[in-house]
C-alpha positions as CSV (number, residue, x, y, z in Angstrom):
1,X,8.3,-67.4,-28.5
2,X,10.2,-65.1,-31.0
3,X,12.2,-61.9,-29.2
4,X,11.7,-58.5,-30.8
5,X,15.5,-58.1,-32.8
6,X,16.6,-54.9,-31.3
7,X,17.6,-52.0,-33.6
8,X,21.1,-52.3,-32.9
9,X,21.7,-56.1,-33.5
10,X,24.7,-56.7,-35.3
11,X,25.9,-59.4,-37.5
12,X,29.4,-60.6,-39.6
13,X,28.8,-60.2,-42.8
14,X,31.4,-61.7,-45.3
15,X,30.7,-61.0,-49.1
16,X,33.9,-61.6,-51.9
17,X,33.0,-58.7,-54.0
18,X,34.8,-58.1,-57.5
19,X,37.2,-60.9,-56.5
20,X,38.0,-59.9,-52.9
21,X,36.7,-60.8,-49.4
22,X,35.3,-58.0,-47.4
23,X,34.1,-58.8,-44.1
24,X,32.1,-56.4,-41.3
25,X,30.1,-56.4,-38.4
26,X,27.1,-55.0,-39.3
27,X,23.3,-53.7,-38.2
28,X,21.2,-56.2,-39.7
29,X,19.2,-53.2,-41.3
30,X,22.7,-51.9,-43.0
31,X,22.1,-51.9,-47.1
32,X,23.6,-53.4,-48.8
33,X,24.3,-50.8,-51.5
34,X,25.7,-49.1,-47.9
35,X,27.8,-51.9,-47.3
36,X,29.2,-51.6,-50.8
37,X,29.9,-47.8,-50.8
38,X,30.9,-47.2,-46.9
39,X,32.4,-50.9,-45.6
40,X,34.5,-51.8,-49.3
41,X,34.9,-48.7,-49.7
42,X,33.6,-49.1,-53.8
43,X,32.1,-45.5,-54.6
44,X,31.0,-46.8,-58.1
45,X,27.6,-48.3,-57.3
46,X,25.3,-45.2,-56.7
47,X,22.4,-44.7,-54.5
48,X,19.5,-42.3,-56.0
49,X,16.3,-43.2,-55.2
50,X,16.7,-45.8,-52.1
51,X,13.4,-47.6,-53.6
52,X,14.6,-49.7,-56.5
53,X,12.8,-47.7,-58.4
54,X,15.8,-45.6,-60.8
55,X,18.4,-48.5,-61.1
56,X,21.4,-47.0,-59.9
57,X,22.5,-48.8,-57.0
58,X,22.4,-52.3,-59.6
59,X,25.1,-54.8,-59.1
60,X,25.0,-58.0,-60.0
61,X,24.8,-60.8,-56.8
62,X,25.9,-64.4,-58.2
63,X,25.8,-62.7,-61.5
64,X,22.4,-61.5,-61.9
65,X,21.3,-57.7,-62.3
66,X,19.9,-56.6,-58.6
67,X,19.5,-53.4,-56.6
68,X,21.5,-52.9,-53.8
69,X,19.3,-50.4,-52.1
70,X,16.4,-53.3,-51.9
71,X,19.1,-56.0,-50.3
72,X,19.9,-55.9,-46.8
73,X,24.1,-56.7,-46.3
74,X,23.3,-59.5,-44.6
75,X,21.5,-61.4,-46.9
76,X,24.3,-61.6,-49.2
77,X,26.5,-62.7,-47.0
78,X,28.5,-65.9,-48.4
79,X,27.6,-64.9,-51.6
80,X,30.0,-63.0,-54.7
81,X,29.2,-59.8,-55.9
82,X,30.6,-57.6,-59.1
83,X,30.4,-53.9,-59.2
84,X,31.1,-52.0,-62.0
85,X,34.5,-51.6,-60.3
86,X,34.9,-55.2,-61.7
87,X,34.1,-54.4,-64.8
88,X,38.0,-54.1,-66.2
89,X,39.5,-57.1,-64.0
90,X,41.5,-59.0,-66.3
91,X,41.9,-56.2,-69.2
92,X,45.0,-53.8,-69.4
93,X,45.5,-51.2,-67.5
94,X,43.4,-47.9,-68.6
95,X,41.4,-50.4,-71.0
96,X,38.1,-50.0,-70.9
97,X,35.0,-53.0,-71.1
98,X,33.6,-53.4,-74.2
99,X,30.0,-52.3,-73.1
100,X,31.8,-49.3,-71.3
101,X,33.4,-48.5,-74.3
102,X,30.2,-48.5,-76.6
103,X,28.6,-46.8,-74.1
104,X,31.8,-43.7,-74.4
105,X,31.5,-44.8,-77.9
106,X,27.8,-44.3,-79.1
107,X,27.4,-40.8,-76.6
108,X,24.8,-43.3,-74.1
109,X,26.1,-40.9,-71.0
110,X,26.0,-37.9,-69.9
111,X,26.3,-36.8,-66.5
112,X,27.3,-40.2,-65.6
113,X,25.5,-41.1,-62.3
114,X,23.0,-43.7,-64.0
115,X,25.6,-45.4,-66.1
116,X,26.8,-48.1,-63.4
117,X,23.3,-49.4,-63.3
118,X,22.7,-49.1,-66.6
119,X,26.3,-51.3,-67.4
120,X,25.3,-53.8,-64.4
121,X,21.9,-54.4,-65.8
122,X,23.0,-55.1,-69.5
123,X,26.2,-56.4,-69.1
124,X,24.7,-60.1,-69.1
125,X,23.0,-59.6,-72.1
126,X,26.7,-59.4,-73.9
127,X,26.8,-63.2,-72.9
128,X,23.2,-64.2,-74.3
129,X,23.5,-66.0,-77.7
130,X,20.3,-65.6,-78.9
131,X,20.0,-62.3,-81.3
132,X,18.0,-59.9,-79.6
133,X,15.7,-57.0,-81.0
134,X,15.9,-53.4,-80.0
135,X,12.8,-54.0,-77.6
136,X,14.3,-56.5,-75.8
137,X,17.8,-54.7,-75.0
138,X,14.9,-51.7,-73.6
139,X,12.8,-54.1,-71.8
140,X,16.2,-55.1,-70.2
141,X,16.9,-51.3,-69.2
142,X,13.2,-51.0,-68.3
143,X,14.3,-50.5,-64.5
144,X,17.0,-48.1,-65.0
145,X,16.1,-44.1,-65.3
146,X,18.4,-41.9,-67.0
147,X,17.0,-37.9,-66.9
148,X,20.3,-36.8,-69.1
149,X,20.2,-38.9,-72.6
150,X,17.8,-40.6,-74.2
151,X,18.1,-44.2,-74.3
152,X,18.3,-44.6,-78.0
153,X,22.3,-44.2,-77.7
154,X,22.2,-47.0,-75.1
155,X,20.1,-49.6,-77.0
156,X,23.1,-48.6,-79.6
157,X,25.7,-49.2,-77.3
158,X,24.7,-52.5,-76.2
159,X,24.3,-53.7,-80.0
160,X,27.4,-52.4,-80.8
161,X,29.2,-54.2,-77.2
162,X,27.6,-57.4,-78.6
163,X,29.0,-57.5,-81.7
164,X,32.2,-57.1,-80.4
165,X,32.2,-59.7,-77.7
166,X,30.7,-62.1,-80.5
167,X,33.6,-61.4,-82.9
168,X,35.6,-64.5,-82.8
169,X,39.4,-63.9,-81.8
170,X,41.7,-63.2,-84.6
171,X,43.6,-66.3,-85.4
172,X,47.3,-65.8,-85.7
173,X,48.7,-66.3,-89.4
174,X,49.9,-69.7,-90.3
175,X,53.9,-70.0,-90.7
């Protein structure tokens, strides 16, 4: 016979997010978009719509586009996460991604609040190799909602991201 899980149960959740481990006792009904904002402490990932409907809470769970706000805490426990806080590991300091820098770049913000979403949802598409058509770039930002810009400068972003990810790294000169 299965017992009724009180409201209150807790659980130890351990999640390595951007890199580092972050572990809590939580409510098993705690978000995980919560768990981001209010246990690590990482203020980028947004909560709008608590639905999964506008795309703002998006992360990316064992790198794959997902909304936090639909995710309990505990079911990504033992598993990595990368918030747009992640975005500049490994660059310079003050040095901005390359989609991030389209994005300031080809005027695909505004306000701002949508934009981590928007950068966790398309970020993987920097990595795909086949060339992809202005459709496809929106069909990938179909589940993100922006109410500020229009998403013409963000298909341009992205295109413009790609290219520069693609560019194969300058050679040095030859003595």
């Amino acid at each position: 016979m299965e017992r009724a899980v009180a409201d209150d149960e807790r659980r130890r959740v351990e999640v390595e997010i951007n890199g580092e481990s972050y572990s809590a006792d939580v409510e098993t009904r705690l978000l995980l978009s919560d768990f981001i904002r209010h246990e690590a402490g990482l203020t980028g990932t947004h909560v709008g719509c608590e639905h999964g409907v506008c795309g703002a809470c998006t992360v990316q769970l064992d790198g794959e586009p997902v909304r936090s706000c639909l995710l309990f805490a505990v079911q990504a426990h033992g598993r990595s996460l990368r918030t747009v806080e992640g975005m500049t590991d490994g660059l310079a300091d003050g040095e901005l991604h390359p989609l991030q820098q389209a994005f300031h770049e080809k005027h695909g913000l505004q306000c701002g609040f949508c934009t981590p979403g928007f950068l966790m949802s398309l970020e993987p598409l920097l990595l795909d190799e086949r060339e992809l058509s202005d459709r496809e770039i929106r069909e990938a930002l179909a589940g993100n909602l922006c109410r500020c810009t229009g998403y013409q400068n963000i298909v341009e972003a992205v295109k413009l991201a790609r290219e520069r990810v693609r560019e194969p790294a300058e050679t040095p000169p030859s003595p």
